[in-house]
Each structure stands twice: as structure tokens, then as C-alpha cells.
C-alpha positions in Angstrom: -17.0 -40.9 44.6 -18.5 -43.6 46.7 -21.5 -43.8 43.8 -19.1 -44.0 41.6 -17.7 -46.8 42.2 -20.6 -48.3 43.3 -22.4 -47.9 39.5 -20.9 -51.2 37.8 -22.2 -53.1 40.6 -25.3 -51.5 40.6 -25.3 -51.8 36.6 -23.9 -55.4 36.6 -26.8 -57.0 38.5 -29.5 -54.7 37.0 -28.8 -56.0 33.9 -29.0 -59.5 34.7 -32.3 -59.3 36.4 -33.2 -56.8 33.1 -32.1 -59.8 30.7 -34.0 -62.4 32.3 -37.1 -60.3 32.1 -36.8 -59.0 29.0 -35.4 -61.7 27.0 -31.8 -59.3 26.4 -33.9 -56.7 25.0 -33.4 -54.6 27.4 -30.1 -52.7 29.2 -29.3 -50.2 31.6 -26.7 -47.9 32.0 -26.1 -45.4 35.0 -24.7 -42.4 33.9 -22.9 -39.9 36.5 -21.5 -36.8 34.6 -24.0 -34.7 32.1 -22.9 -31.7 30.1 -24.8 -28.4 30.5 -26.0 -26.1 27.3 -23.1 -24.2 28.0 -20.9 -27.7 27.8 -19.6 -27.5 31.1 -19.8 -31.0 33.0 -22.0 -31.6 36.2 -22.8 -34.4 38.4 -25.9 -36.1 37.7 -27.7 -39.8 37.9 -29.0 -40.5 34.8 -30.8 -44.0 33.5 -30.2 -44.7 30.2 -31.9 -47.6 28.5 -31.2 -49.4 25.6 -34.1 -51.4 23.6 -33.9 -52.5 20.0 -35.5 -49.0 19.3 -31.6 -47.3 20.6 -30.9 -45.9 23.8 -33.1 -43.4 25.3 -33.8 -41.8 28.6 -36.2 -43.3 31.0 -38.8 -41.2 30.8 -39.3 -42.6 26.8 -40.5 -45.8 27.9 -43.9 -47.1 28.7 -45.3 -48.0 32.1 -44.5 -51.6 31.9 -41.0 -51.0 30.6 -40.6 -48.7 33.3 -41.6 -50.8 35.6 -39.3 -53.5 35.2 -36.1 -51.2 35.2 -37.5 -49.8 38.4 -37.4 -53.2 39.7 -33.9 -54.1 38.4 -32.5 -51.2 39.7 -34.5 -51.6 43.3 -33.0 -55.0 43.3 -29.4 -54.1 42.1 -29.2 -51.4 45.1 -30.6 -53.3 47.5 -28.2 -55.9 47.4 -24.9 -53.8 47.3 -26.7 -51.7 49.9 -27.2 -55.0 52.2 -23.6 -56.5 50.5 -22.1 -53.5 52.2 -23.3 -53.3 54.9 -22.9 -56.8 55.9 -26.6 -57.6 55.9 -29.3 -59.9 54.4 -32.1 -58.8 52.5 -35.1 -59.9 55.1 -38.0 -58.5 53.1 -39.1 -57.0 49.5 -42.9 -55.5 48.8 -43.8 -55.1 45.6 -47.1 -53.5 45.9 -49.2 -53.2 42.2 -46.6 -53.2 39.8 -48.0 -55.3 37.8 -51.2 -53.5 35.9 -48.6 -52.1 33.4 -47.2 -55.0 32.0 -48.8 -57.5 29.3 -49.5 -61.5 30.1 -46.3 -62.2 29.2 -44.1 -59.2 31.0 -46.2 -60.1 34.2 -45.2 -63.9 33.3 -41.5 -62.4 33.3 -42.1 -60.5 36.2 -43.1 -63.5 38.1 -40.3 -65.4 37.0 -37.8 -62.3 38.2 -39.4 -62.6 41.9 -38.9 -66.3 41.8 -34.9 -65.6 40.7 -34.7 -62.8 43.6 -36.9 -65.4 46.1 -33.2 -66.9 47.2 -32.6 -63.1 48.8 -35.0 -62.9 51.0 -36.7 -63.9 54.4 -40.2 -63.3 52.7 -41.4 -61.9 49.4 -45.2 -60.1 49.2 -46.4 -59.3 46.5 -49.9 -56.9 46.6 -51.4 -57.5 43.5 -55.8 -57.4 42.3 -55.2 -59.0 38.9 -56.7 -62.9 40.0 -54.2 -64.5 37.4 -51.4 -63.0 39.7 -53.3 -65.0 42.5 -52.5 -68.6 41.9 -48.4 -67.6 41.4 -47.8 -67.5 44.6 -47.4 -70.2 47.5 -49.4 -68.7 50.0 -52.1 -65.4 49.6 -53.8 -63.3 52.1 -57.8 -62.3 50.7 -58.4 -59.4 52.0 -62.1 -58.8 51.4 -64.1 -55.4 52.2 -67.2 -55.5 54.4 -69.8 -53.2 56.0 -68.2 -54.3 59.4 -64.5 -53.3 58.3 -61.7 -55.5 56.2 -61.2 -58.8 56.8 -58.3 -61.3 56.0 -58.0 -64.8 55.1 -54.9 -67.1 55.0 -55.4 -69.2 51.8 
């Protein structure tokens, strides 16, 4: 009951973070109740997304698509999590979700963290792609050596 009505929040803010990084090509829809072969109905959580293909289940869309639902959905929870509980989102890692995308998804993707940047005491973002590099106000290098890691403040 309590994800219940929890799922137009959670669907609400999704999609608005989906919009922005999809240019409204993109929607999401939570889905609680399934039908079995036998047509009985059970409880369930299914993502449905909807593309200019039609709607299909998660598991039809690419990496990058993926991807960015994952995020819009991370994001969406989070906040009614925090809203809830009477919190502030301190921190969000995103940690190599970018090698799916194309130049311009990760130049959407980018622009979806900026949106979000409001939320949150810090953002990091763990990235190898160098074009990825210069996005962001401050960077850590970490660099491998025969001595161990080492890191840099740039």
C-alpha cells in the first residue's frame, strides 16, 4: 500500500528528469499489479517505457537507454525517500554510467546532473572517458604507479 501510493511521485519526477534527457522521447510508468497465465492478478514492480517505438518493458532497451531510466528512477526515489523522511540528499555517485550513451546522451546526461546539482551537498561523478573530464568543476586524477595509486586535485 505504502508503494502504492508512493508510485505517482516516484513516476512524476522520473519523468521530468526522463524529458529533459531525452528531449520527451522518453516515459516511464511503474506498474504494481500483473496478471499471471492463468489471469489471476499478483503484485509486482514493473518498468514500463514508452519511446516513439511504443511501450515496452525495460529489458527491450539498449544500455544507454537503460541507463538513463536507471538514473531517473534513482533520482525520483531518492528524493521521496529523503522528502519522507525529512532529510536532504547529501551525496550522489554515479560511478561509469556513461560508456553506454552517445556524445549527445552523455551531453544530456551532463545536463541532468547539473539539474539534480541543487539536491545535493556534493555530486561525483567516476568517469574514464576525457571528454567527461572538463564537465565538471573540480576532478580528482587518479593515476596508477609501480609504487601504488596516486591522486591529484585538479
Amino acid at each position: 500500500m505504502l508503494i502504492e501510493t508512493a508510485i505517482p511521485q516516484i513516476e512524476q519526477e522520473a519523468n521530468r528528469l526522463l524529458s529533459r534527457m531525452t528531449d520527451n522521447q522518453m516515459h516511464v510508468t511503474l506498474e504494481t499489479q500483473g496478471q499471471t497465465k492463468k489471469g489471476d492478478t499478483v503484485e509486482t514492480l514493473e518498468i514500463k517505457i514508452a519511446d516513439s517505438l511504443g511501450t515496452r518493458i525495460y529489458d527491450a532497451f539498449s544500455g544507454g537507454e537503460a541507463m538513463r531510466v536507471n538514473f531517473a528512477v534513482r533520482i525520483a526515489l531518492s528524493r521521496l525517500l529523503a522528502h519522507r523522511a525529512g532529510a536532504r540528499l547529501e551525496t550522489l555517485v554515479i560511478d561509469e554510467g556513461f560508456g553506454t550513451l552517445d556524445a549527445p546522451g552523455r551531453e544530456r546526461m551532463v545536463e541532468a546532473i547539473t539539474g539534480v546539482q541543487q539536491d545535493f551537498k556534493r555530486i561525483m561523478v567516476i568517469t574514464h572517458l576525457d571528454d567527461l573530464k572538463d564537465r565538471f568543476p573540480a576532478t580528482i586524477e587518479i593515476t596508477k604507479t609501480a609504487r601504488g595509486s596516486r591522486w591529484e586535485l585538479c
